[in-house]
C-alpha positions as CSV (number, residue, x, y, z in Angstrom):
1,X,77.6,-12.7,-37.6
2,X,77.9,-16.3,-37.6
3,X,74.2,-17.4,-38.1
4,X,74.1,-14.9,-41.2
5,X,77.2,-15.9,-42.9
6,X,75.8,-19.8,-41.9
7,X,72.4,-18.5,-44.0
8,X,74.0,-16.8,-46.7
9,X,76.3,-20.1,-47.2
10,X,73.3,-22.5,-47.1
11,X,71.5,-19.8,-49.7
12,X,74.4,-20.1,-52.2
13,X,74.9,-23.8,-52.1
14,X,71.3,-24.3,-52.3
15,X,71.2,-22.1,-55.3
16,X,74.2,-23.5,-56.8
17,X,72.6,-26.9,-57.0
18,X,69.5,-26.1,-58.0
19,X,71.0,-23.4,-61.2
20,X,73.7,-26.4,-62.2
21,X,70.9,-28.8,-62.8
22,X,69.2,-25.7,-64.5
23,X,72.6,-24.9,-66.4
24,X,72.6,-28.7,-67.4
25,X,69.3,-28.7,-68.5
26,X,68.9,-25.9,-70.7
27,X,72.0,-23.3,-70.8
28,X,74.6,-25.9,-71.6
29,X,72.4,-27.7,-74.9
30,X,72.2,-23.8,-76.3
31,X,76.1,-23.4,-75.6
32,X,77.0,-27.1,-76.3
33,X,74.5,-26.7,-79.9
34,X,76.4,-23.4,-80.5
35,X,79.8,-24.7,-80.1
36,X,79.1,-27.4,-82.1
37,X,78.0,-25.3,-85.3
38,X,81.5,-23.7,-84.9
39,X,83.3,-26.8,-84.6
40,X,81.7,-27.9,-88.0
41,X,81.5,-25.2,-89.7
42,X,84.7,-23.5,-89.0
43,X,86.1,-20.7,-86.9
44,X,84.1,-18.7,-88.8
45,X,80.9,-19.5,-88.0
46,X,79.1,-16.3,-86.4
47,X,80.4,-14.4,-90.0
48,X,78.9,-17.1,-91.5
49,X,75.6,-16.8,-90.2
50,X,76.0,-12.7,-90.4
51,X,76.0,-12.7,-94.0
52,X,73.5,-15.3,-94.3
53,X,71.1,-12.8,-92.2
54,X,72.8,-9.2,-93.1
55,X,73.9,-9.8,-97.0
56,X,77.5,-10.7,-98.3
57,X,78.6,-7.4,-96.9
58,X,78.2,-7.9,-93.0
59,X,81.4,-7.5,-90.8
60,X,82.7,-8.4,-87.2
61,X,79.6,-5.9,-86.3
62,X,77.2,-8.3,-87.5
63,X,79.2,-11.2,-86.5
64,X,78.8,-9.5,-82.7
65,X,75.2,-8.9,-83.1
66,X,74.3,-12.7,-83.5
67,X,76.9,-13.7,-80.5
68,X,74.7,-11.1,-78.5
69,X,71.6,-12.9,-79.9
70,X,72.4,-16.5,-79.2
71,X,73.4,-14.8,-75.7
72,X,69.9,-13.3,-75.4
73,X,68.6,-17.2,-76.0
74,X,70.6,-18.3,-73.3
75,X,69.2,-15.6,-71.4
76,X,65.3,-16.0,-71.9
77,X,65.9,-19.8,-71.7
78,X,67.0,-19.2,-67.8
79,X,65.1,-17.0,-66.6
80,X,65.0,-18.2,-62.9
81,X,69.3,-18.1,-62.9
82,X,68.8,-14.3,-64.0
83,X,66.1,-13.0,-61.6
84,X,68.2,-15.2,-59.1
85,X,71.0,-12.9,-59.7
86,X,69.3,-9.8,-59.6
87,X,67.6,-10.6,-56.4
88,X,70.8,-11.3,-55.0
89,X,72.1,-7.8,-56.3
90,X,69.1,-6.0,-54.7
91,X,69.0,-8.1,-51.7
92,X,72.8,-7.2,-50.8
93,X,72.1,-3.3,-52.1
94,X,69.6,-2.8,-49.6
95,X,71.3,-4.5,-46.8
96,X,74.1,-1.9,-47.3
97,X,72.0,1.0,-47.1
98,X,69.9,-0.1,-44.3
99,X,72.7,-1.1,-42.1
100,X,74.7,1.8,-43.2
101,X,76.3,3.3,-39.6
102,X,74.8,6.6,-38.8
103,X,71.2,5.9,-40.0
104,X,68.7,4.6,-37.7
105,X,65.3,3.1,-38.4
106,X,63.0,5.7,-39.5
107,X,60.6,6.5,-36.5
108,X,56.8,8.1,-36.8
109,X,56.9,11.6,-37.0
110,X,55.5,13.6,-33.9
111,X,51.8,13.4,-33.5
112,X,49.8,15.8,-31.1
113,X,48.8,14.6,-27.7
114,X,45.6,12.5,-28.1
115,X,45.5,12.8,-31.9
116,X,44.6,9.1,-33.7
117,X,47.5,7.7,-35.8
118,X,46.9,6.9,-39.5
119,X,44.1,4.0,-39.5
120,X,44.4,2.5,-35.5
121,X,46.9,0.7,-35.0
122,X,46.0,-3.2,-33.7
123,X,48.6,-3.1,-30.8
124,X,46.6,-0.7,-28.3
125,X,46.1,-2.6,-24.9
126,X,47.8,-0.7,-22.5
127,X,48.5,-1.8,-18.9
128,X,47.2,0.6,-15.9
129,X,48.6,3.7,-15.3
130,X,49.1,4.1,-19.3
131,X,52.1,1.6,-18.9
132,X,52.3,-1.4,-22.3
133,X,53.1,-5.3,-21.6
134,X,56.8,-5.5,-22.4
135,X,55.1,-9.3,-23.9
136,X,53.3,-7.6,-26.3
137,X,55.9,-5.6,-27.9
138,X,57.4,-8.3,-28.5
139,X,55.1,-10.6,-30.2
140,X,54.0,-8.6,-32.8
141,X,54.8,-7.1,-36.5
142,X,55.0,-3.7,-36.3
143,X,55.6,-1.1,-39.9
144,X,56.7,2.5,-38.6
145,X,55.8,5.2,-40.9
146,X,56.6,2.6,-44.3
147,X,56.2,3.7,-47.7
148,X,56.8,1.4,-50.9
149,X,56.2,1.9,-54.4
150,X,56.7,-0.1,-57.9
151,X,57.3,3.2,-60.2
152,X,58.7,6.3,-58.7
153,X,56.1,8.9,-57.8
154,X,53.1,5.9,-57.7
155,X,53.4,5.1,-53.8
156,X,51.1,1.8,-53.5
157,X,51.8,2.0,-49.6
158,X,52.2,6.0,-47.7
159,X,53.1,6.8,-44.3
160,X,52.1,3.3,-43.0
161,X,52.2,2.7,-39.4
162,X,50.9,-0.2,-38.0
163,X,51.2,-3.1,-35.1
164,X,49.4,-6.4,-35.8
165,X,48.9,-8.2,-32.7
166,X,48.7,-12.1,-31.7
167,X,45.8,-14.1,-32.9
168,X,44.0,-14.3,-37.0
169,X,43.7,-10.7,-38.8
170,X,42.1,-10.5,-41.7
171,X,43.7,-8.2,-44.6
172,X,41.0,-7.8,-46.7
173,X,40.1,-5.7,-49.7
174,X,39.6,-4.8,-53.4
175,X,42.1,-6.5,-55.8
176,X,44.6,-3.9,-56.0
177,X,44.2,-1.8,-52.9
178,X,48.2,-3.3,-51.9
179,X,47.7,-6.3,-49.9
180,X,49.8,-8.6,-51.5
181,X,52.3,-5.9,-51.6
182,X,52.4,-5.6,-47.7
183,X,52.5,-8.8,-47.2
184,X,55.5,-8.7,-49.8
185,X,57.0,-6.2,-47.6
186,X,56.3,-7.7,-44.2
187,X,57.7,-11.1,-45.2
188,X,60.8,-9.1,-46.5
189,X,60.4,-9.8,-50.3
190,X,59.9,-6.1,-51.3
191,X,62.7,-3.8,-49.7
192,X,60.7,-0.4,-48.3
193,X,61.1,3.1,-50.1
194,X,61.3,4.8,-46.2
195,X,60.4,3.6,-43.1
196,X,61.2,0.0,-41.2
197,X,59.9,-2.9,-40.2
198,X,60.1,-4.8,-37.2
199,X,59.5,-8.5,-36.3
200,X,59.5,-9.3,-32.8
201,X,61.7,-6.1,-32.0
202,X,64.2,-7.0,-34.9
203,X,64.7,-4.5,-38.3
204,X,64.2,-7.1,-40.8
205,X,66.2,-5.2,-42.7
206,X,69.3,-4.7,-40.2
207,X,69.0,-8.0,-37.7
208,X,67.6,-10.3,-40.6
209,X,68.5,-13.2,-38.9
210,X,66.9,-12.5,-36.1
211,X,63.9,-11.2,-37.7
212,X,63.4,-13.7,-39.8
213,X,64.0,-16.6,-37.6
214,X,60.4,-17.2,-36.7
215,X,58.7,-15.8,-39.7
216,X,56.7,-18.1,-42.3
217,X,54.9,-16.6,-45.2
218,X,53.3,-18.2,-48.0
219,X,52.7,-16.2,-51.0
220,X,49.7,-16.1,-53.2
221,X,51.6,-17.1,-56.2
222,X,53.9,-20.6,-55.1
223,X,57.3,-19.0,-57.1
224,X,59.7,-21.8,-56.3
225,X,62.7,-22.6,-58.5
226,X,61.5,-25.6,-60.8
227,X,64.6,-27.7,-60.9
228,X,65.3,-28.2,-57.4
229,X,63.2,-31.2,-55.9
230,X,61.1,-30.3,-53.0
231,X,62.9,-32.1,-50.4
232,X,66.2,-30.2,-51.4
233,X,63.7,-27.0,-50.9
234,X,62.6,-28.4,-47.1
235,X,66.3,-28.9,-46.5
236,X,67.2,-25.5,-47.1
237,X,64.3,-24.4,-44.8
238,X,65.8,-26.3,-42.2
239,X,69.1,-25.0,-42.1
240,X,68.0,-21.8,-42.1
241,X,66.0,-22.3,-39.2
242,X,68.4,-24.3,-37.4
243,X,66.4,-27.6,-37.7
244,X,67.6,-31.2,-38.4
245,X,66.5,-32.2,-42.4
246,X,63.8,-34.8,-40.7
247,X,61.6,-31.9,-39.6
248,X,61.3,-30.9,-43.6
249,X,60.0,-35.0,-44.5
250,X,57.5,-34.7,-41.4
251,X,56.2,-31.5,-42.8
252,X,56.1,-33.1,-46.2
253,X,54.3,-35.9,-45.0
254,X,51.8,-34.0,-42.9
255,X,50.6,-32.6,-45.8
256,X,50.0,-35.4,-48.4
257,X,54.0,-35.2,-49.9
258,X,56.2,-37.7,-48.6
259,X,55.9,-39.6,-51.9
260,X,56.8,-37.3,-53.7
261,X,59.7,-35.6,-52.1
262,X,62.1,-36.3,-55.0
263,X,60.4,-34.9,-57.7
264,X,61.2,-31.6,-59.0
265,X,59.1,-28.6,-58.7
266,X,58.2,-28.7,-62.5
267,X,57.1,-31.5,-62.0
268,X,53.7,-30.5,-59.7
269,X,50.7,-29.4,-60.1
270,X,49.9,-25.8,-58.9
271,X,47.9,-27.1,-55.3
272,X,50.6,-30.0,-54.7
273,X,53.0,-27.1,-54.9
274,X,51.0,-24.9,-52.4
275,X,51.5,-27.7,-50.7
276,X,54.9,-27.9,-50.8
277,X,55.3,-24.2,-49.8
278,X,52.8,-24.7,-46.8
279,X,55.2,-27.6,-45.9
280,X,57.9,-24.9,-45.8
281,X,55.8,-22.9,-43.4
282,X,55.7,-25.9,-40.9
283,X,59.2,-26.2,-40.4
284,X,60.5,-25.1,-36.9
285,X,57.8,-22.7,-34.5
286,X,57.0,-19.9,-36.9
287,X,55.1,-17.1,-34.4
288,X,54.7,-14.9,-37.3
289,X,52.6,-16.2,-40.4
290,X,51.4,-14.5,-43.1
291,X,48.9,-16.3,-45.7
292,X,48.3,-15.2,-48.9
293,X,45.2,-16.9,-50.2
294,X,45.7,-20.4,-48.3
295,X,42.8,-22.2,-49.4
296,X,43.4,-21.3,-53.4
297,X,43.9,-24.5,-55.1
298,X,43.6,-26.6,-52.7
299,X,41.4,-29.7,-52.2
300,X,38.8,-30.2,-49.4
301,X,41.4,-32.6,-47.4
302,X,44.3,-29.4,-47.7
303,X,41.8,-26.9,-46.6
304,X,40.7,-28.6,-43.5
305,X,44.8,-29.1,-42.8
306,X,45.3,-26.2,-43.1
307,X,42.9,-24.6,-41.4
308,X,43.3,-26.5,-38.1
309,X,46.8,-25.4,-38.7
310,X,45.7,-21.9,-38.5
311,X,43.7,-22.9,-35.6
312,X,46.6,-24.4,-33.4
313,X,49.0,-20.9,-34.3
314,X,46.3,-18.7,-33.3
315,X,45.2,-20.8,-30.2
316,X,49.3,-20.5,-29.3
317,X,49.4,-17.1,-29.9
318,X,51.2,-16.7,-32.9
319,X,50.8,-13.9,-34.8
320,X,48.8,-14.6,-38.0
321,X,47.6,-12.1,-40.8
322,X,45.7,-13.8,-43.6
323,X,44.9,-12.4,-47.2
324,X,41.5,-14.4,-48.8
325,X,38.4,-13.7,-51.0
326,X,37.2,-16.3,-49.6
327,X,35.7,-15.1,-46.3
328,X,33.7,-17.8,-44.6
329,X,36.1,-20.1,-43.6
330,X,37.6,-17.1,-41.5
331,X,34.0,-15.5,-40.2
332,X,34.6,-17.0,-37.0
333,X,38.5,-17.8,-36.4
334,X,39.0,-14.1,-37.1
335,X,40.1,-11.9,-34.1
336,X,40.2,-8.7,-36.0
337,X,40.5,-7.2,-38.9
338,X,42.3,-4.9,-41.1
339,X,41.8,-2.8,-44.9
340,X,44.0,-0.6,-46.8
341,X,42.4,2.9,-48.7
342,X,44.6,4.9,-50.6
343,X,47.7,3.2,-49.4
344,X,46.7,3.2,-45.8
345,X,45.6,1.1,-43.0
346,X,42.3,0.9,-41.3
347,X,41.8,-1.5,-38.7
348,X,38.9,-3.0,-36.5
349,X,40.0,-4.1,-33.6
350,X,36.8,-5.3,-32.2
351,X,34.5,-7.6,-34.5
352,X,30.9,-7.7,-33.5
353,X,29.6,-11.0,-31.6
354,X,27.1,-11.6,-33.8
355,X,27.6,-14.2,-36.7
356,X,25.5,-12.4,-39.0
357,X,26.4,-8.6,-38.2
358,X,30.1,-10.0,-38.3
359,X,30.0,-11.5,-41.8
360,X,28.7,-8.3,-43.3
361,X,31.5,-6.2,-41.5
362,X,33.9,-8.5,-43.4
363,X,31.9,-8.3,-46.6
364,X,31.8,-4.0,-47.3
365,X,35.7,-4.2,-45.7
366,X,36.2,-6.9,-48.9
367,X,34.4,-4.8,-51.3
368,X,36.4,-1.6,-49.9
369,X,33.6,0.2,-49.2
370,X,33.9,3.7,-47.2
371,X,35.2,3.4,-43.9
372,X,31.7,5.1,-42.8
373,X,30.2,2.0,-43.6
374,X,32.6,-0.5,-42.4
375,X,31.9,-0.2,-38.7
376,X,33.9,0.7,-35.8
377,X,37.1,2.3,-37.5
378,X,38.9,5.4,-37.6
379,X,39.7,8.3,-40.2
């Protein structure tokens, strides 16, 4: 209870700075301009303006209808403070349901003796005598029976039950098929229509402190809140995972951003903030990764980091699951790999030796061809 109310305190100061500077910036000028117009033109100003837009005949209606409107201004001109909120209304809303006494993580359904699960799961090495390494349950990400959709009745995920084991998996497919959106889900962006998730043995949605301790992910899309400076970012990090603020500037500096720890996030370009989110991913011993498109945007020198990155978590037996078009980088450091077809997994747990034979595995699983024709997988 302590380490979450330390978290949530570290969240709301953090976000405090950064939407005061945000406030200053942009929300104050619109209420400061609007105050001003009053001031000068007399108490009454919003009449004012309603007959000059609604005739000679508006009333306190109109006069309400422009407050609502230089409200709406305020509104569109900080966005970030309003999506802040509303994650922060979610976020709590689906803590209380999911912790809610009485109701248990949703397990799978029963499945006849010997039948296959949806897809094959990754996590299948079993010790003799049928027994499983009590290691290995552990150190993995495991989704039991997890269903998510954007619209009701449009499921983009169904039924999904799935372990992914230590070492590089490769989530590949069409654009569309719901990677993203499990990776959304596994990293605890997206909030699960049924089902739970579990990180090293921890609901991420009941024991999020523990769940997400040791979990990094870096999302396709770098969404970080523009006024705050990256090193106030890196020091939020390393609260939250218990590290001093010096880990956050080695991390910055490790990737190319030590000089430019003071500037603002508006102030980047799109790779130097990859950067800057990859920097966040460094912070403490994540044994849980996921990568959204690494390599996009980045120059040669930030590939190659981040690769041998990759390379040193996979070698230590982190858990790593990587989305990327951009297959040949991965060819080799892959240990298996895993698809999604019509909202469910498919996984190949053993890639052929062969460089050749393996890279055109990973091409038809890319192009979401049939699982006939994507090798050793099951339906």
């Amino acid at each position: 209870m302590k380490s979450g109310r330390s978290a949530f305190l570290s969240l709301l100061r953090f976000h405090l700075g950064a939407g005061a500077r945000l406030a200053a910036r942009v929300v104050v000028p619109v209420v400061a301009a609007a105050a001003a117009a009053a001031t000068f033109l007399g108490p009454d100003f919003l009449a004012s303006v309603a007959r000059a837009l609604f005739g000679a005949g508006a009333g306190i209606g109109s006069g309400a209808v422009v407050l609502l409107a230089l409200l709406g201004v305020a509104r569109a001109a900080a966005p970030r403070v309003c999506r802040g909120l509303s994650g922060w209304v979610r976020h709590a809303a689906a803590r209380g349901w999911r912790a809610a006494p009485g109701r248990p993580p949703t397990a799978p359904g029963p499945r006849a003796a010997g039948a296959p699960a949806e897809g094959r799961p990754l996590a299948r090495a079993a010790l003799p005598g049928g027994r499983r390494s009590a290691v290995l349950e552990r150190l993995i990400i495991r989704c039991r029976q997890v269903s998510f959709g954007y619209r009701s009745g449009a499921p983009v995920l169904a039924g999904v039950d799935l372990a992914v084991l230590p070492g590089l998996t490769l989530l590949l497919g069409p654009n569309g098929c719901g990677k993203s959106t499990l990776l959304g889900l596994l990293a605890g962006i997206e909030v699960p229509d049924a089902g739970s998730i579990e990180i090293d043995g921890h609901d991420l949605w009941v024991e999020e402190v523990a769940a997400r301790r040791t979990l990094a992910y870096v999302p396709e899309q770098p969404d970080l809140t523009p006024y705050a400076s990256i090193q106030e970012i890196l020091d939020l990090v390393c609260r939250l995972r218990g590290e001093p603020t010096a880990v956050g500037g080695a991390a910055l500096a490790r990737l190319g951003l030590g000089h430019l720890a003071e500037r603002s996030v508006r102030e980047l370009s799109m790779g130097q903030r990859r950067r800057a989110v990859l920097a966040a991913a460094l912070v403490g011993a994540p044994r849980h990764v996921l990568l959204d498109e690494p390599l996009e945007t980045l120059d040669r020198g930030g590939r190659d980091d981040v690769l041998a990155w990759i390379d040193g978590l996979a070698a230590a037996g982190a858990v790593v699951l990587v989305v990327s078009h951009d297959l040949e980088p991965f060819v080799e450091r892959a240990s298996r790999a895993l698809t999604l077809r019509d909202g469910r997994p498919w996984t190949v747990d053993r890639l052929p030796a062969s460089r050749v034979e393996r890279w055109q595995l990973l091409e038809r699983l890319a192009r979401g061809l049939p699982a006939e024709a994507a090798g050793e997988m099951a339906g």
